[in-house]
C-alpha positions in Angstrom: 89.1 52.6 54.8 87.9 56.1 54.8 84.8 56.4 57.3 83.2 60.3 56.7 81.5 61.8 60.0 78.6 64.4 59.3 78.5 66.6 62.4 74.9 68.1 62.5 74.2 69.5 65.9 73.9 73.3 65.0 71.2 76.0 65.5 72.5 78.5 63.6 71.0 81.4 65.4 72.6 83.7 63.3 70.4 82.8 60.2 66.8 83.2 62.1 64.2 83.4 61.3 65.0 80.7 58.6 66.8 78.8 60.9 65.4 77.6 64.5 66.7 75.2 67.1 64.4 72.3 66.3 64.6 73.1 62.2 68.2 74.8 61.9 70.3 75.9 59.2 71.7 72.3 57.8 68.2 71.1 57.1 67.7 74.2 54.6 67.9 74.5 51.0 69.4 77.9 51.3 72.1 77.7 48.4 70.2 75.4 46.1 67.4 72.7 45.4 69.0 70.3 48.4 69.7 70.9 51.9 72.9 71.7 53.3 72.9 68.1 54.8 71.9 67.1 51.5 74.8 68.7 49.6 77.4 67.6 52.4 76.3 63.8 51.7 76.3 64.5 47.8 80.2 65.5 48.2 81.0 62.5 49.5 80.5 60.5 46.3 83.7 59.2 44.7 85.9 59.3 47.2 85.2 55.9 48.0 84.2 55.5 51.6 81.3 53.8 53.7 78.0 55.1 54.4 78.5 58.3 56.4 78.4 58.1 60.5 76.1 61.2 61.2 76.0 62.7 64.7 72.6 64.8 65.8 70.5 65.8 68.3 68.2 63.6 69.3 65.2 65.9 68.3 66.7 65.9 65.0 66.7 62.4 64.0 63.5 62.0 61.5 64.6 65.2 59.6 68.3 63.9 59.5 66.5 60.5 58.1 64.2 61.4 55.7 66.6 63.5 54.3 68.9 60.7 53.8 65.8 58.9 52.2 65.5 61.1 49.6 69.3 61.3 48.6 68.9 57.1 48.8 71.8 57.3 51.1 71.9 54.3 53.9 73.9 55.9 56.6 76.7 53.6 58.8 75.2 55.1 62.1 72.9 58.1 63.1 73.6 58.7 66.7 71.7 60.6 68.7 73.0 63.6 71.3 70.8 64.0 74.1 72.8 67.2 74.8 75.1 69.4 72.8 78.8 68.9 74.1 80.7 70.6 71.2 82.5 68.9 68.6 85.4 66.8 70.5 82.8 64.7 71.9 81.1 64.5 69.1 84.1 63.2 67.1 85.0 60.9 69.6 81.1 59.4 69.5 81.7 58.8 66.1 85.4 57.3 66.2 84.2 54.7 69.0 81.5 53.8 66.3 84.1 53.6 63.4 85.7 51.4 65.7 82.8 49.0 67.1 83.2 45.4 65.6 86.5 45.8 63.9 89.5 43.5 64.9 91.9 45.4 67.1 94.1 45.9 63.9 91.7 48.0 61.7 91.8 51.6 62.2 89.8 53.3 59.4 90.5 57.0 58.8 87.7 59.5 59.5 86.5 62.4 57.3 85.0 64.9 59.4 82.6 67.6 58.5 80.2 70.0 59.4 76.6 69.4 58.0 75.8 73.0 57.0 79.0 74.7 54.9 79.2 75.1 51.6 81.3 73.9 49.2 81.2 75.4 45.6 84.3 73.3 43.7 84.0 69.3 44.2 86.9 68.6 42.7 89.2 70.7 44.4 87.6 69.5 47.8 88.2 65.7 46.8 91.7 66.5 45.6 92.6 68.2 49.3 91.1 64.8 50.7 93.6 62.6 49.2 96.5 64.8 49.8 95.6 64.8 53.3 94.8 61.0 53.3 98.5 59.6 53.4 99.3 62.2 56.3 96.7 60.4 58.5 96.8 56.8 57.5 100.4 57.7 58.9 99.4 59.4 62.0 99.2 62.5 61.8 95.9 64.5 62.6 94.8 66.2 59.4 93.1 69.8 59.4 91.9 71.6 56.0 92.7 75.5 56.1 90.8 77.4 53.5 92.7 79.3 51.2 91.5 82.9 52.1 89.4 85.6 50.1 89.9 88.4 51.8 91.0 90.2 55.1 87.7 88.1 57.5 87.3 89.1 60.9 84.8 86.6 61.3 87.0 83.1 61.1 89.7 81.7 63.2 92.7 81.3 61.4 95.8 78.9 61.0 99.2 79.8 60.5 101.2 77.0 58.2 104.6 75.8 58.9 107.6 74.0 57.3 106.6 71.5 55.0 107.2 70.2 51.0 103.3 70.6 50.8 100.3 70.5 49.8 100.5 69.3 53.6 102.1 71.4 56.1 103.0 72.0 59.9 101.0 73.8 61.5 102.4 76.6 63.2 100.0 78.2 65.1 95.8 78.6 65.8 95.0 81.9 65.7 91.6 83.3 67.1 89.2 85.8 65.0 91.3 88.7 64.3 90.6 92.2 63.8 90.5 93.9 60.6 93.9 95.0 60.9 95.3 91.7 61.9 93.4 90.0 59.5 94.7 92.2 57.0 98.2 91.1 57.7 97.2 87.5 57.8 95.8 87.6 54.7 98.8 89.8 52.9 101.8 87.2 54.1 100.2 83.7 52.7 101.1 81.7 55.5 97.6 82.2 57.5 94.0 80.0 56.5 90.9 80.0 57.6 90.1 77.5 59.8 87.3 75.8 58.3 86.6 72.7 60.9 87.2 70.0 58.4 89.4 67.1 60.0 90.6 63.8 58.6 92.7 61.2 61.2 92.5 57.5 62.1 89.9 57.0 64.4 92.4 55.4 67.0 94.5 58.0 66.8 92.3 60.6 68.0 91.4 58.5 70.7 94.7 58.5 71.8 95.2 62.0 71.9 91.8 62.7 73.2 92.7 60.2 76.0 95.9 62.0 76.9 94.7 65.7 76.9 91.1 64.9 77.6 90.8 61.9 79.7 87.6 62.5 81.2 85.8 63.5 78.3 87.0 60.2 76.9 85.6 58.1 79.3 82.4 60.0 79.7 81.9 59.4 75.7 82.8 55.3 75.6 80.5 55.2 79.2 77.5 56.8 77.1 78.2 54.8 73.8 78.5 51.5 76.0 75.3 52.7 77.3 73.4 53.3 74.2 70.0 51.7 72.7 68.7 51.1 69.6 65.4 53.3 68.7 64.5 51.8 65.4 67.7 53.0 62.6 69.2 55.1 65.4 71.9 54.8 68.6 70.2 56.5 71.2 73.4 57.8 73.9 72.8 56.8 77.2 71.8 60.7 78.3 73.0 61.0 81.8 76.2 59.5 81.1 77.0 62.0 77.9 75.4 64.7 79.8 78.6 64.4 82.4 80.7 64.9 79.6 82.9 68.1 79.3 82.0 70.5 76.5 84.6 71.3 74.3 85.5 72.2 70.3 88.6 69.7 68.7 90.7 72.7 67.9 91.3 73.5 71.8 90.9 70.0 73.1 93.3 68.0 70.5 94.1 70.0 67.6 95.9 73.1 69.5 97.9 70.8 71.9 98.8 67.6 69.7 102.5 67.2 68.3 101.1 65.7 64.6 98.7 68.3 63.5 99.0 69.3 60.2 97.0 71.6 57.6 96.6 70.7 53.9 95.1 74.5 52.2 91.8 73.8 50.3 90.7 76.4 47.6 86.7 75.2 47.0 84.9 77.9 47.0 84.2 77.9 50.9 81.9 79.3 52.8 80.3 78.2 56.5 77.1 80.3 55.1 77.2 81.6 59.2 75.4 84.8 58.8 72.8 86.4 55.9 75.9 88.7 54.7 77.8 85.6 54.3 75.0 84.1 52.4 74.3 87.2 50.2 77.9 86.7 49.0 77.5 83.2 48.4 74.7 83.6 45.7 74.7 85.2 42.1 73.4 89.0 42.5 71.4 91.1 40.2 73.1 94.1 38.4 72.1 96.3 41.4 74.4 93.6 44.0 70.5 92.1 45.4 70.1 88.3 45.7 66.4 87.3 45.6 64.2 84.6 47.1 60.7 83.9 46.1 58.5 86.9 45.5 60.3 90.1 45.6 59.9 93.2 44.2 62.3 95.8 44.1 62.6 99.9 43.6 65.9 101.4 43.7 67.1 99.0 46.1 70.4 98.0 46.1 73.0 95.5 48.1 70.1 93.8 49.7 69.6 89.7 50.4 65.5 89.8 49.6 64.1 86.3 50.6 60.0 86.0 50.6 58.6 82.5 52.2 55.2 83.1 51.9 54.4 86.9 50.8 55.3 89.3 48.4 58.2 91.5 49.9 58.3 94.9 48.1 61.1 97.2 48.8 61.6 101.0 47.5 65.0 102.6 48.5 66.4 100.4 50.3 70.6 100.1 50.2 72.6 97.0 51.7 69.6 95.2 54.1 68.5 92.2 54.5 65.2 91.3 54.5 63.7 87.3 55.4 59.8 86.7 55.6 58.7 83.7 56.9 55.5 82.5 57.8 55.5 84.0 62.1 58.0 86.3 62.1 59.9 89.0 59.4 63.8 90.2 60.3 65.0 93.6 58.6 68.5 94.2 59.3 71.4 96.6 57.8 73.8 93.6 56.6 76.5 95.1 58.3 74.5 93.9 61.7 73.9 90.6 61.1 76.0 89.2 63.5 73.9 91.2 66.2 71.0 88.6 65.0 72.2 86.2 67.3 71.8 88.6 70.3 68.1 89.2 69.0 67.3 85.4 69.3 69.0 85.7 73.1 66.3 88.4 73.8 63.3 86.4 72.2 64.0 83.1 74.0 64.5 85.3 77.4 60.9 86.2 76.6 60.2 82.6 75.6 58.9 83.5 72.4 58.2 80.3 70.6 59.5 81.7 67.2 63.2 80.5 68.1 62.7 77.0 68.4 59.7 76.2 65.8 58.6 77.3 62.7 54.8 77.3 62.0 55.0 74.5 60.0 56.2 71.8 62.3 58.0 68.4 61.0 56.7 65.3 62.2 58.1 61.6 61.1 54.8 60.9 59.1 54.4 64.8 57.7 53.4 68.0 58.9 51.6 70.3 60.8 51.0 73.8 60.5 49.5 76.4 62.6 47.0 78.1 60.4 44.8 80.5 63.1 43.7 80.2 66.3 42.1 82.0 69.6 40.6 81.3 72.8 39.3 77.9 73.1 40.3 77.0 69.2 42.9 76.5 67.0 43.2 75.3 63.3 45.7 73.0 61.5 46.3 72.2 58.1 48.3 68.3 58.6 50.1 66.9 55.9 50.5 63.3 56.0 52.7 61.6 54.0 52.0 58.1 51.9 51.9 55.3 54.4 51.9 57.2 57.0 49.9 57.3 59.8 50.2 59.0 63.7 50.4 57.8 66.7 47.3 56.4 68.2 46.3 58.9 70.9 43.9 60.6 73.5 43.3 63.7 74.4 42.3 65.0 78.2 40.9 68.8 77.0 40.2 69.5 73.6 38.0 67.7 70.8 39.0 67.7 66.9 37.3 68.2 63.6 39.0 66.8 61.1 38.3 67.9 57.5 40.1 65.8 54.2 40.6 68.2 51.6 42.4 66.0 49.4 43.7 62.4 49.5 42.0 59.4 51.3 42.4 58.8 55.4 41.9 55.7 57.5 40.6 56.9 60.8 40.1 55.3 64.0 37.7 56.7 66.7 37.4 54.7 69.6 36.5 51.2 68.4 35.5 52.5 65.2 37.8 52.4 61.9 36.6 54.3 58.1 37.4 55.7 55.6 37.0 59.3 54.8 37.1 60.8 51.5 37.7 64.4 49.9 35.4 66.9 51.4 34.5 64.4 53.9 34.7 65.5 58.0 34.4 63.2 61.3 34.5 65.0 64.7 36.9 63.2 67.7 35.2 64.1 71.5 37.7 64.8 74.1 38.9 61.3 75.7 38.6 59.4 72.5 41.3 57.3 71.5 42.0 58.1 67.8 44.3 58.1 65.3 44.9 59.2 61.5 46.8 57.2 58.6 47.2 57.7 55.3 47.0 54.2 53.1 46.9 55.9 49.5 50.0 56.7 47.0 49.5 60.4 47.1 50.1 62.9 50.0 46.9 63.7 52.8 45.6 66.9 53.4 43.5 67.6 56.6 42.3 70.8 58.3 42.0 70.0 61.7 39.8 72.1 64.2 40.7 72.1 68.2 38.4 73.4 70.4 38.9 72.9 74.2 39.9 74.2 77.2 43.5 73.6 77.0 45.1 73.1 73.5 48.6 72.4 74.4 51.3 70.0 72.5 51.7 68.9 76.0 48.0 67.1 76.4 48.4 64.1 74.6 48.8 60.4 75.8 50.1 57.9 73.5 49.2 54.7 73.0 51.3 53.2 70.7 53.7 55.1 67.7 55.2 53.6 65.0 58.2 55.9 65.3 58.8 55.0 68.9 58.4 58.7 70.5 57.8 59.3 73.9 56.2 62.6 75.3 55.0 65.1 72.8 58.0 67.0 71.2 60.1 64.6 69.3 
């Protein structure tokens, strides 16, 4: 039985200010109409396996599952991280779940994969699948190597032994070259990328995990054993995974196991890890610029162009990128993208909020987003979705005005519960107990206006949530 394991625990600093910690890269349409998470799931189709195991962080969980609503895909687990431990814990999370109910004989094989790279050729992925597949239904721990492009300094790479293929010995792991090296990689055709695909039995990783990683092991089947259910999702138990060592597969297992073998994959590959990468990814104009949204160009050439909200205009511009969104606008040469990472390091040293949030924040029943504000105020525009409704709350320092500009809401103030129409407002004193829902078939819109002495996420007390949150950021 082939069990896939969507690993989504990124933040993909490197493509801010798209991507932030608490909305990163894998929840982005950034190569087509679907997410990245969305396009990883779609892949999975007709290779014949269960529902996908995913592994996020815990503040993730409502994107990860509305996501999954809208591809109608019902998921075998979503576990929740409480803190990131790289991916050999993560695998092993999801292994011990594989392996929770089943008799002591079943042993299903696991097919893991990041949740944000791209995969251009289907076919060719789900061919490389089943040539791996009789490798690790007999033991061996299956890597993919990507079939390389060109001479990339930005990959790790692995260096294929003796075998009659398509599955091989591996040789060697080889860290990010230099251009030289990678030259030479690329010119003999024994070296791969290394694109963190893995397919094994989900006892036999355990095994090897046990023997070179015995205490990250036992911290993972302490937290599992520790875990609770929070409505569709396995909550770890947090101090117990928080003790866990953090480390990637390749050094914990895959560089020190005797059965690791490579089977080369030539999809059309791409971990979309950096806006150059992403420029190459997409379909250029005749002058070599890929465009998103409203752009308008003069002699510009080279460039990756992406508007969110405005129009982006450029004149003379050679080989940039450009990315607008709503509370913050990156320009960068794209031969300095990488450096975008150490730009985020300096804004969350300065605790800019930009990092982690976008304007428009994601709730489980919709949106928010931060229209204005100034001292003592601060406007809204809430989207609530059909059915939806928040939680039922107070607040110590600030009174709301709440505005419907279209749909119908269901409001409760107090002891009081109406209906409020389009173009219809109600006012909520500080200290009220209060809460919004949305019983019509189309989406609500609401302008909300805070006034107040303190207008914090923080001052909030919650009475009761249908999504079962505690605090006031997940």
């Amino acid at each position: 039985m082939l069990v896939p394991v969507i690993l989504s625990g990124g933040s993909g600093t490197r493509l801010w200010p798209l991507s932030r910690e608490l909305y990163p890269k894998q929840f982005l349409p950034l190569v087509g109409d679907h997410t990245m998470l969305q396009d990883t799931v779609s892949r999975l189709e007709g290779l014949g396996g269960t529902g996908p195991i995913i592994v996020c962080n815990e503040h993730h969980r409502f994107i990860v599952a509305e996501q999954l609503r809208q591809q109608a895909v019902i998921p075998s687990a979503i576990v929740l991280e409480p803190v990131g431990r790289n991916t050999a814990p993560a695998v092993a999370i999801a292994a011990l779940t594989a392996l929770k109910g089943r008799p002591a004989g079943e042993d299903p094989v696991l097919l893991v994969m990041p949740a944000d790279h791209l995969l251009r050729d289907v076919a060719a992925f789900h061919a490389a699948v089943r040539h791996g597949l009789a490798a690790a239904a007999a033991g061996k721990l299956v890597t993919f190597g990507v079939v390389p492009t060109k001479a990339e300094t930005g990959y790790g790479y692995i260096c294929r032994g003796a075998g009659p293929g398509p599955t091989y010995r591996i040789a060697k792991f080889v860290e990010k070259p230099d251009a030289t090296r990678a030259a030479e990689y690329v010119a003999s055709d024994d070296y791969l990328w290394n694109s963190g695909m893995f397919m094994f039995r989900a006892r036999r990783y355990l095994e090897e995990l046990g023997l070179f990683a015995p205490q990250m092991l036992e911290c993972c089947r302490t937290a599992l054993a520790g875990a609770k259910g929070d409505l569709d999702f396995t909550r770890l138990a947090g101090s117990e995974f928080a003790r866990c060592p953090s480390d990637s597969i390749d050094y914990a297992v895959m560089e020190k196991t005797k059965d690791a073998v490579v089977v080369p994959l030539d999809a059309g590959w791409s971990d979309v890890g950096s806006w150059s990468a992403l420029h190459e990814s997409l379909v250029a104009d005749d002058a070599g610029n890929v465009t998103h949204g409203d752009v308008i160009t003069e002699d510009s050439a080279g460039c990756y162009l992406h508007s969110s909200h405005r129009l982006v205009a450029t004149v003379g511009l050679k080989d940039h990128v450009v990315v607008e969104t709503k509370d913050a606008v990156l320009v960068a040469p794209r031969n300095r993208v990488q450096d975008v990472k150490n730009l985020v390091g300096r804004l969350k040293q300065l605790g800019r909020p930009e990092t982690a949030l976008h304007r428009e924040v994601f709730r489980p029943w919709g949106s928010y987003d931060s229209v204005d504000g100034g001292t003592r105020f601060q406007v809204k525009r809430l989207t609530v979705k059909p059915g939806a409704q928040l939680s039922l709350q107070m607040h110590h320092h600030r009174a709301e005005h709440w505005i419907v500009v279209s749909g119908t809401a269901r409001v409760t103030c107090n002891d009081k519960v109406f209906l409020l129409s389009e173009n219809e407002s109600t006012y909520i004193p500080i200290g009220a107990t209060h809460r919004i829902e949305n019983p019509g078939k189309v989406e609500l819109h609401i302008i909300e206006v805070q006034s107040g002495s303190y207008l914090g996420e923080d001052d909030i007390v919650r009475f009761e949530d249908t999504y079962g949150r505690q605090g006031t950021s997940t």
